[in-house]
C-alpha positions as CSV (number, residue, x, y, z in Angstrom):
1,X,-2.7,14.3,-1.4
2,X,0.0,16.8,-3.2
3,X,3.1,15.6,-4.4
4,X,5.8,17.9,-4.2
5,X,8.8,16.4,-6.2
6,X,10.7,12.7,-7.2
7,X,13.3,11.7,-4.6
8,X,14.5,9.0,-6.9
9,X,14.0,7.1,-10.0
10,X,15.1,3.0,-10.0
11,X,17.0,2.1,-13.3
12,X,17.9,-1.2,-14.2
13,X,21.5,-1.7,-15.8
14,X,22.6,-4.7,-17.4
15,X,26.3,-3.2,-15.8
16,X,26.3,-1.1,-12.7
17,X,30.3,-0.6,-13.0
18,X,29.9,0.9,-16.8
19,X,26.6,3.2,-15.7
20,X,28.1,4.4,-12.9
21,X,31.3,5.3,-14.8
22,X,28.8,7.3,-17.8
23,X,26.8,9.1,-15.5
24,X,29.6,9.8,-12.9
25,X,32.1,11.0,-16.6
26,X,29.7,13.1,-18.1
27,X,27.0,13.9,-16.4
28,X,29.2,14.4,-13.1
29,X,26.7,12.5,-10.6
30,X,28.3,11.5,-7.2
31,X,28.1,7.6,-7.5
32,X,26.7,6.3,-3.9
33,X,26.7,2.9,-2.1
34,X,24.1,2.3,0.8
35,X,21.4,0.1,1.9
36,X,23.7,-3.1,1.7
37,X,26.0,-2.6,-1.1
38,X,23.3,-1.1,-3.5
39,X,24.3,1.6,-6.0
40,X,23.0,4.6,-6.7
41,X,23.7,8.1,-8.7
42,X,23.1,11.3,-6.8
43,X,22.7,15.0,-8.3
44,X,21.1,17.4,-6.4
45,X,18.2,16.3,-4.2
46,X,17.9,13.2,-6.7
47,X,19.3,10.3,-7.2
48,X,18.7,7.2,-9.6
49,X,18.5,3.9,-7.8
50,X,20.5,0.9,-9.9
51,X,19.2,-2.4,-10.4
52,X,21.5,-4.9,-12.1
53,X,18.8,-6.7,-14.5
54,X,17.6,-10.4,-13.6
55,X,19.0,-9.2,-10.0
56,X,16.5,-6.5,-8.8
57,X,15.5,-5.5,-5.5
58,X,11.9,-6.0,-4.2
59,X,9.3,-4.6,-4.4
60,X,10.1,-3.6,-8.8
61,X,8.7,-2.8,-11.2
62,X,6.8,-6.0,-12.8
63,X,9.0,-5.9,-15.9
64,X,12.1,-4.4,-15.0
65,X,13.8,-3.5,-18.2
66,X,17.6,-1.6,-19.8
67,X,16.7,0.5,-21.8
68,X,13.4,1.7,-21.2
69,X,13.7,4.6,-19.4
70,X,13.4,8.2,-21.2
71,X,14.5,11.1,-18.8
72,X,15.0,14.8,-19.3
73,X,17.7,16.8,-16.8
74,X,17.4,20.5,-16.3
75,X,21.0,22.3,-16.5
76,X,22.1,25.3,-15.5
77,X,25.0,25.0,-17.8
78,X,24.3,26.7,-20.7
79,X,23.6,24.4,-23.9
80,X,26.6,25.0,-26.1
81,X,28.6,24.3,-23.1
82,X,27.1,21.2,-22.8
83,X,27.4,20.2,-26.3
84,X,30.8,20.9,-26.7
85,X,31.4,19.3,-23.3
86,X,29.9,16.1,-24.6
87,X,31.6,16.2,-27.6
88,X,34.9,16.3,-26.0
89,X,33.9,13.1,-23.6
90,X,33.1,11.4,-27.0
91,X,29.6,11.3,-26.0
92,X,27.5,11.6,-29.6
93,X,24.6,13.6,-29.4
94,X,21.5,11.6,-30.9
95,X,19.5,14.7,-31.8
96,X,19.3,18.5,-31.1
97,X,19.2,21.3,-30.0
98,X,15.5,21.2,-30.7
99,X,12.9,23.0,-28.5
100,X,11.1,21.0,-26.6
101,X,8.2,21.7,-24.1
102,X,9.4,21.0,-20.4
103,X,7.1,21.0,-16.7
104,X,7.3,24.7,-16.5
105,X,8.0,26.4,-19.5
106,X,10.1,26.1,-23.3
107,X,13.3,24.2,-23.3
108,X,16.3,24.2,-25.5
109,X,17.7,20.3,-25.6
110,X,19.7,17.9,-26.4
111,X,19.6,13.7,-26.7
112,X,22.0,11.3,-25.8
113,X,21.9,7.6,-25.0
114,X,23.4,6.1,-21.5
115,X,25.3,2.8,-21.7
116,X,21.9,0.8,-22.0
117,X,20.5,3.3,-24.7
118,X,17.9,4.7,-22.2
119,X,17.1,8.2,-23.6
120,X,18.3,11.2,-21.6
121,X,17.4,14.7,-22.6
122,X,20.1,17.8,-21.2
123,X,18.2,21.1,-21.4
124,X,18.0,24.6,-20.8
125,X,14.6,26.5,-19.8
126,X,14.5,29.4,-22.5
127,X,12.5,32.3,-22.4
């Protein structure tokens, strides 16, 4: 077997409206309803899958938890854009720019926390 790439990631939010809203504000992620009302946040070919907590869809994850999720978002944008961007959608940047080390290669990043302090990286591939 070869796996070629993630389709989707599940989240679960303790408030769908408020998520969708952050990632849709600053991130710009189309916010999408299929399946039966379900939520989710597309960018790209990806998309995170929403999962109001203590109302999860089966199959999940056996303990479906805000907050645990830590997830690192490739940009083309270049970094001080995205800082200042941030900055002026009074988004507080946790820590960076630090380099990191990313799938392929060096990257330049920066930290933020989503509405249920899940920890979501914004970087550059440098060099």
């Amino acid at each position: 077997m070869k796996i070629d790439s993630i389709d989707h990631v599940v989240f679960t939010v303790r408030d769908l409206e408020r998520t969708c809203e952050f990632y849709q504000r600053v991130l710009g992620f189309e916010v999408v309803s299929f399946a039966g009302g379900r939520k989710g946040l597309q960018f790209g070919r990806q998309k995170l899958n929403l999962h109001l907590y203590g109302k999860e869809f089966e199959p999940k994850a056996l303990h479906p938890t805000p907050g645990s999720v830590d997830l690192c978002f490739i940009t083309s944008t270049p970094l001080d854009e995205v800082r200042r961007e941030l900055g002026e959608k009074g988004v507080a940047i946790e820590v960076g720019p630090v380099e990191k080390v990313g799938a392929v290669g060096k990257l330049l990043s920066v930290y933020v926390r989503d509405p249920d302090e899940n920890l979501i990286e914004i970087a550059n591939y440098v060099g």
